[in-house]
TORKELUM-696900 format. One record per atom (N, C-alpha, C): x negated, y, z negated. Coordinates in pm, whole numbers, plus 50000, padded with zeros to 5 digits. Atoms other than C-alpha are relative to their C-alpha. Layout:
N
XYZ;...
***
This chain:
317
499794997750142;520145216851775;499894986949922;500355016250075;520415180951704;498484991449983;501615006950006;516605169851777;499435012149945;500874990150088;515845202551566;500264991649842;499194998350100;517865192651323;499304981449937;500935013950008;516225153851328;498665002549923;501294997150080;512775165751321;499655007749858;499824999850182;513495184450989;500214989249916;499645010350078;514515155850836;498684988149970;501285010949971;511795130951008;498615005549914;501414994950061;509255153050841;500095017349886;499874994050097;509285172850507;499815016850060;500544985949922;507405200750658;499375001750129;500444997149912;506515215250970;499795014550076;500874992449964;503975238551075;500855010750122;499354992049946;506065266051277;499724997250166;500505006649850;504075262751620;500214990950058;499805011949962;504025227651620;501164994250027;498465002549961;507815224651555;500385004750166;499824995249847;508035244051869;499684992550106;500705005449872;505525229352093;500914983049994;499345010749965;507445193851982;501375001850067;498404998649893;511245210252110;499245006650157;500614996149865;509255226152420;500795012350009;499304982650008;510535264052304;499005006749978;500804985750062;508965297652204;499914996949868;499744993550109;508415306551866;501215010349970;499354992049992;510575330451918;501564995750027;498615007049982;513675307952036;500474987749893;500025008850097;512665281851729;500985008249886;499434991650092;513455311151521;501615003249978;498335004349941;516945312651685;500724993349920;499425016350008;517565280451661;500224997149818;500375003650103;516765278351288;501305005849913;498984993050054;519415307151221;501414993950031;498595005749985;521985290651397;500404987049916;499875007450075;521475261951188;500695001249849;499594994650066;521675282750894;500985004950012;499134996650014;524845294850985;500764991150025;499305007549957;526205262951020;499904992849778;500025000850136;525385256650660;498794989549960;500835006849985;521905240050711;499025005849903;501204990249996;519425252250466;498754996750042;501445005449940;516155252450591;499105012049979;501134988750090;513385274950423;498994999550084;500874995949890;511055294150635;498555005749883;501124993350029;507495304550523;498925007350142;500444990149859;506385334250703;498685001949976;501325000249983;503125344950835;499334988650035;501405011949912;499975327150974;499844987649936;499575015450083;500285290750936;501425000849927;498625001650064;504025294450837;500414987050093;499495011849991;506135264850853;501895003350002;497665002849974;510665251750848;498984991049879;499485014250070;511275227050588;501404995749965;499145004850013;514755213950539;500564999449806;500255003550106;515885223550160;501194990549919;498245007250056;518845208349904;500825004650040;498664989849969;522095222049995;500904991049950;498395004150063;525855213449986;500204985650101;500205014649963;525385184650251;498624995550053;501125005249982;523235157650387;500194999550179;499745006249820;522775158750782;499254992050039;498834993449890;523435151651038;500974995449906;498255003450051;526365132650823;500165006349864;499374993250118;528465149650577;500814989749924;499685004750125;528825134250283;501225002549913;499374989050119;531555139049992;499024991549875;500805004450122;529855137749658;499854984849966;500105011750034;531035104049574;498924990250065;500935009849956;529405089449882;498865000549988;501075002550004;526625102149865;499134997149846;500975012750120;525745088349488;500074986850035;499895007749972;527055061049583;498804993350126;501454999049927;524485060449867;498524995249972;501384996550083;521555069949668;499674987449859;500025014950070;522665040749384;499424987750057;499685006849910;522895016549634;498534996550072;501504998649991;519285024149784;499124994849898;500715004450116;517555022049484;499974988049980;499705019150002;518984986149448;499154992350092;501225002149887;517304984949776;498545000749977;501104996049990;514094993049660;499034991149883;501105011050047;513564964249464;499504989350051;500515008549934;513384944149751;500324983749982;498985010849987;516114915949649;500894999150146;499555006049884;517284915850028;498525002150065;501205002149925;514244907450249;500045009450155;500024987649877;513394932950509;500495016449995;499254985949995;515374965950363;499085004949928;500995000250085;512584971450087;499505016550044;500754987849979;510874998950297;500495010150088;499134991549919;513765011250482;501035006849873;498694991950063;515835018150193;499195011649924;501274983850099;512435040249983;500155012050147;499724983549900;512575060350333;500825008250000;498684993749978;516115064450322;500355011349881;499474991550131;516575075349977;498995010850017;500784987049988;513315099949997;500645010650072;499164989249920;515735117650272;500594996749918;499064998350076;518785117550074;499695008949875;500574990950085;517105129349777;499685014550022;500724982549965;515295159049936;501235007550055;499014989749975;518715174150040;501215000749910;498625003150108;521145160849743;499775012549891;499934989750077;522265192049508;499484995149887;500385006650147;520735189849160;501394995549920;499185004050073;524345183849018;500274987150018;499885013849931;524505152849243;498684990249954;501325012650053;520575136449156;500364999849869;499595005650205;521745143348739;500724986050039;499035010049982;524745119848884;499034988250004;500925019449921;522245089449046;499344998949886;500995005550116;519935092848767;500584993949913;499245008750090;522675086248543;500454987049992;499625017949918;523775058148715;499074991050025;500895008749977;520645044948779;499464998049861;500455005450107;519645043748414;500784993249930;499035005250060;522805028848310;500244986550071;499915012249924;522345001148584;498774993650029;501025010649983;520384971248545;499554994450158;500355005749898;518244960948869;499364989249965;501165004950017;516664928848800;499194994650054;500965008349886;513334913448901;500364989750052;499945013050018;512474881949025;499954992049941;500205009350147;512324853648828;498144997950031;501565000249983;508614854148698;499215003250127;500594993449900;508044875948937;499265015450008;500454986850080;505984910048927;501055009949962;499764990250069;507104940948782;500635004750118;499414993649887;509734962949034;499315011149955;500694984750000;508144995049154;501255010149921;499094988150018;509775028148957;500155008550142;499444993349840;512355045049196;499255013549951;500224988249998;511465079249093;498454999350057;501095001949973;507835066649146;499764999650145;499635006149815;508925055249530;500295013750068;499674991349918;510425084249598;499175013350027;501214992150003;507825109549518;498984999150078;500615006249932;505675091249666;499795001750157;499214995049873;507645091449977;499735009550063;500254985749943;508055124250002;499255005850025;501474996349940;504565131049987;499244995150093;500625008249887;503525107050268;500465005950123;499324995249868;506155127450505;499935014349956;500284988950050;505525159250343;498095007050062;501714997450014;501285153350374;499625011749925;500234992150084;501255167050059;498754991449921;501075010950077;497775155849851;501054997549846;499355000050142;499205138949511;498364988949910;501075001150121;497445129049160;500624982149938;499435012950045;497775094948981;499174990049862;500545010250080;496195076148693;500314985850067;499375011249928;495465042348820;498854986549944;501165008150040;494065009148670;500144989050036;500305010749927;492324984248815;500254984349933;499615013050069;492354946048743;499524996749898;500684999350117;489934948248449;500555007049864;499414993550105;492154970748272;499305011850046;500184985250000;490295003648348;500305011850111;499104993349892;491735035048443;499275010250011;500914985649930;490775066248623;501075007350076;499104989449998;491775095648742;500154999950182;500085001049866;492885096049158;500505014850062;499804987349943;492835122749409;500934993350153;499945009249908;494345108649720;501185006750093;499294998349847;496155113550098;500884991650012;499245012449962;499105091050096;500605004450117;500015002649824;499605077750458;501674994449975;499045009149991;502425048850367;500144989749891;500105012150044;503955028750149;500634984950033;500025011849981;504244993650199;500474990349872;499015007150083;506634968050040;499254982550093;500975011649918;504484930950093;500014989249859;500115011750135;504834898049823;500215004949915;498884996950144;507724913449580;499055012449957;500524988850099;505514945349542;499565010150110;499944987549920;505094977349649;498375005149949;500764991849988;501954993449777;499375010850070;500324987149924;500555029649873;498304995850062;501105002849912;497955033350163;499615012649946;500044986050010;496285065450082;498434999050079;501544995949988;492625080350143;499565006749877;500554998550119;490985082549806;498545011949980;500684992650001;489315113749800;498285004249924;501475003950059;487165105849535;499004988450055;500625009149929;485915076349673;499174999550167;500535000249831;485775087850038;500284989550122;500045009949862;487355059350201;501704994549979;498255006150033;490925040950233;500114991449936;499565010650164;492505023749912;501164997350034;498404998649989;495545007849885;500294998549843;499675002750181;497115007949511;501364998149986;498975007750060;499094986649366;501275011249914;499134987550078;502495009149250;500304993349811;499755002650113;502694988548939;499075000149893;500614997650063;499714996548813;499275013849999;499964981949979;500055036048897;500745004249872;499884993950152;500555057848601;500125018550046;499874987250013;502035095748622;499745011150124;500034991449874;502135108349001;500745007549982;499814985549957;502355142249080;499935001850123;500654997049897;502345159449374;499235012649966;500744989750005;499665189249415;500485009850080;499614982349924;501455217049637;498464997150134;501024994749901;498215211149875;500034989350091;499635003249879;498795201450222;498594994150079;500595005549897;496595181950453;500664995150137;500125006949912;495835167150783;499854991850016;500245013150042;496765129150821;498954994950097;501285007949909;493655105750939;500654994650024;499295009749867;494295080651168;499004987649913;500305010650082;493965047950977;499534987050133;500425006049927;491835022051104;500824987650055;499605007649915;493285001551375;501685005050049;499094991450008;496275029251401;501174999449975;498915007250065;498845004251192;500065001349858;500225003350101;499365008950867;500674989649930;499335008549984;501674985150815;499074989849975;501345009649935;499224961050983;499015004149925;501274999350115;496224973050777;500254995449892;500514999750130;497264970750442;500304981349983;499375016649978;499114932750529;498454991050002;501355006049942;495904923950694;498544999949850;501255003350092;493694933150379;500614992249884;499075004650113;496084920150117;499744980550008;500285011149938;495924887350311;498174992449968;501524999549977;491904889550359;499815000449817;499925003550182;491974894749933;500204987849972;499595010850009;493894867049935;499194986049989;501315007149969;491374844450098;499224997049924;501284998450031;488524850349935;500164995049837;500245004150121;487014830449681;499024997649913;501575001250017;484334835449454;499664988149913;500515014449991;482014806249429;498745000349904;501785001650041;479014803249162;499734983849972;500195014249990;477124773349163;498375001749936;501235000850057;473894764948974;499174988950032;500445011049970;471454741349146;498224999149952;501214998750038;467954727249105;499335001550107;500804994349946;465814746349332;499185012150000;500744992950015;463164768349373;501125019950019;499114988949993;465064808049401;499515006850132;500924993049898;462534820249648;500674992250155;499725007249899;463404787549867;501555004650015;498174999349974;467654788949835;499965014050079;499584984249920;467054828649937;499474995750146;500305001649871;465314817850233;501254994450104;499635008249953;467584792650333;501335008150029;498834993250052;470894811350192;500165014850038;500104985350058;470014846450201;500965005850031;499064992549924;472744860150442;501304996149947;498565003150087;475514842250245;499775002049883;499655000550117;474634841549912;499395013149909;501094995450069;472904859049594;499764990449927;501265008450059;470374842149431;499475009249875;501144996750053;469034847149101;499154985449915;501135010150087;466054825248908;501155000049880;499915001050111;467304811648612;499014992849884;501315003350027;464254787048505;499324993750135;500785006649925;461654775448671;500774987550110;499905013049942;462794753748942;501664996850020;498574996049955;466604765048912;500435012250037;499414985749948;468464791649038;501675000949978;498394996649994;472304806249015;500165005250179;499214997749909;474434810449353;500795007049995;498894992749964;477084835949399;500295003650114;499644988149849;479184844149716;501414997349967;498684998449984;482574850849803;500574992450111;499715010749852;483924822350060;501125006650028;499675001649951;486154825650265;501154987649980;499615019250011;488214793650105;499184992249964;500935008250076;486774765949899;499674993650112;500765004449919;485724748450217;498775001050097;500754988849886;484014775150361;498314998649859;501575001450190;481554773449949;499654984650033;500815012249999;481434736750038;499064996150059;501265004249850;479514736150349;498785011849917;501624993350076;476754764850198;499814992349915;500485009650077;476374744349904;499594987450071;500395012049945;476014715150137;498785004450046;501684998749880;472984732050403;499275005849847;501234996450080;471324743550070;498974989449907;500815013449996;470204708650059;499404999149807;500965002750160;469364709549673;501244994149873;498955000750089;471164691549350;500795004449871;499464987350063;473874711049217;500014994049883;499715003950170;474174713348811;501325003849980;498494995450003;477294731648820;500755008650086;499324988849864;480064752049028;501184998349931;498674993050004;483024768948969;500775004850084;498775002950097;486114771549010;499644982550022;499645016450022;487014734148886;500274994950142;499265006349835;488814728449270;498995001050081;501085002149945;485484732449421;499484987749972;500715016250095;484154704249223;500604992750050;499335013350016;487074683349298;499504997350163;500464998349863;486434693449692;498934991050062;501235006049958;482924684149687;500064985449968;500125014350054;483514651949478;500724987750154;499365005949892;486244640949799;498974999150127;501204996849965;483594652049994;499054984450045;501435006450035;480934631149828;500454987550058;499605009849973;483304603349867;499964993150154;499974998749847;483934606750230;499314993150063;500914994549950;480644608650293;499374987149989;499865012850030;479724581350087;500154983550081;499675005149955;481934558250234;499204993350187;500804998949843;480434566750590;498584990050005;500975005949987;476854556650480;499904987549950;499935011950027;477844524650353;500634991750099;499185007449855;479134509450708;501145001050025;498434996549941;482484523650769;499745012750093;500094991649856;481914541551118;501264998450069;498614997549909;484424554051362;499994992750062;499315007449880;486394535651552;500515006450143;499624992649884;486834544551908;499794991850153;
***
């Protein structure tokens, strides 16, 4: 009863069969099991027929532990605080926690937290981003353990916004900010989005099957691209050479276009300004300009270096 009573919790909804085949019962003894729960004062809402499912709904407590009202606002306050990610490491344990709590707290009890939570200041960091909205977290949540599809206005770094369809897998709490892994339906591939620049999630009532995210971490994925963003730095540089020649030379790192006769523009994305110094170096031609400014200064130390070398200061050894 107790690892029934878990897996309701661990997961919003579950597919009737499958609940089964995970306790290693019948259908027929799940069904049991479900009543005896219910008569213990568990609710848990059945949808019958083909493809029916359990889900775990609000009631009078939270299991396995029984709550009295107080604690559990108190609880649910308390979380939230958590979820701005002023103690290091609870960030994505306390959005889990509260998403359970929530999904079984009576509506007379969430009026309570809401109240309390709009009447209580959380604040950021200092000059630090924007804290994710809890109601935003928790929704969220619930739809990632639910594998419910949800909706979202969402705008990018340019300012423009659009409309999202999307599979949320996980969210992820990473450098004072919270972000969702999903599968972007419109797009066709995996996004992660920033929660502070999400606008008006819903969920849709329509259920999927979660993919298996590449390298089977999500965690680890979204860290790993956030990081890899990080990195990357784009490099234009304007030198005097032919456009035809730099593509030859360049082609696999850079783009190239003509600008006059006899010059050309550079664009790539390094890897780190050291990584733009060396291509600009094998493209053997003299640069007119490059951006960012810290490239410049790079190459100038560089030049110096280098300099130095061909004027009789060789290693010692």
């Amino acid at each position: 009863m107790l690892r029934l009573l878990s897996l309701l919790q661990s997961h919003r909804y579950w597919p009737g069969v499958e609940l089964a085949e995970r306790l290693e019962v019948s259908v027929r003894t799940l069904r049991r099991d479900v009543d005896r729960l219910r008569e213990l004062g568990y609710p848990v809402r059945a949808d019958r027929g083909v493809g029916g499912g359990y889900q775990l709904a609000a009631g009078a407590s939270l299991p396995p532990l029984v709550l009295d009202d107080d604690e559990a606002v108190a609880l649910a306050v308390g979380l939230v605080a958590g979820t701005a990610g002023s103690l290091t490491g609870i960030a994505e344990a306390s959005v889990r926690a509260l998403a359970k709590v929530v999904q079984v707290m009576p509506k007379t009890l969430r009026r309570r937290v809401e109240a309390l939570r709009s009447a209580t200041a959380v604040p950021d960091w200092p000059d630090g981003p924007p804290s994710a909205d809890p109601a935003a977290l928790v929704l969220l949540a619930q739809a990632c353990r639910s594998d419910e599809r949800v909706v979202f206005e969402y705008r990018v770094a340019d300012g423009v916004v659009s409309q999202r369809r999307v599979e949320p897998k996980q969210l992820v709490s990473a450098g004072r900010r919270w972000y969702l892994l999903g599968y972007d339906l419109t797009r066709d591939a995996w996004r992660i989005f920033r929660l502070d620049r999400l606008d008006r999630p819903a969920g849709t009532g329509v259920r999927f099957r979660q993919r298996e995210v590449p390298g089977g971490d999500p965690t680890a994925y979204v860290r790993s691209r956030l990081d890899r963003a990080d990195s990357v730095r784009p490099v234009v540089a304007v030198v005097r050479a032919d456009a035809e020649d730099v593509r030859r030379r360049l082609g696999r790192w850079v783009r190239v276009s003509e600008q006059d006769p006899g010059t050309c523009r550079l664009e790539l994305d390094a890897a780190g300004l050291e990584w733009g110094a060396f291509v600009l170096g094998v493209c053997g031609a003299p640069i007119v300009a490059v951006e960012p400014p810290e490239l410049a200064e790079l190459l100038g130390d560089w030049a110096a270096r280098f300099f130095r070398l061909g004027v009789g200061e060789t290693a010692k050894g």
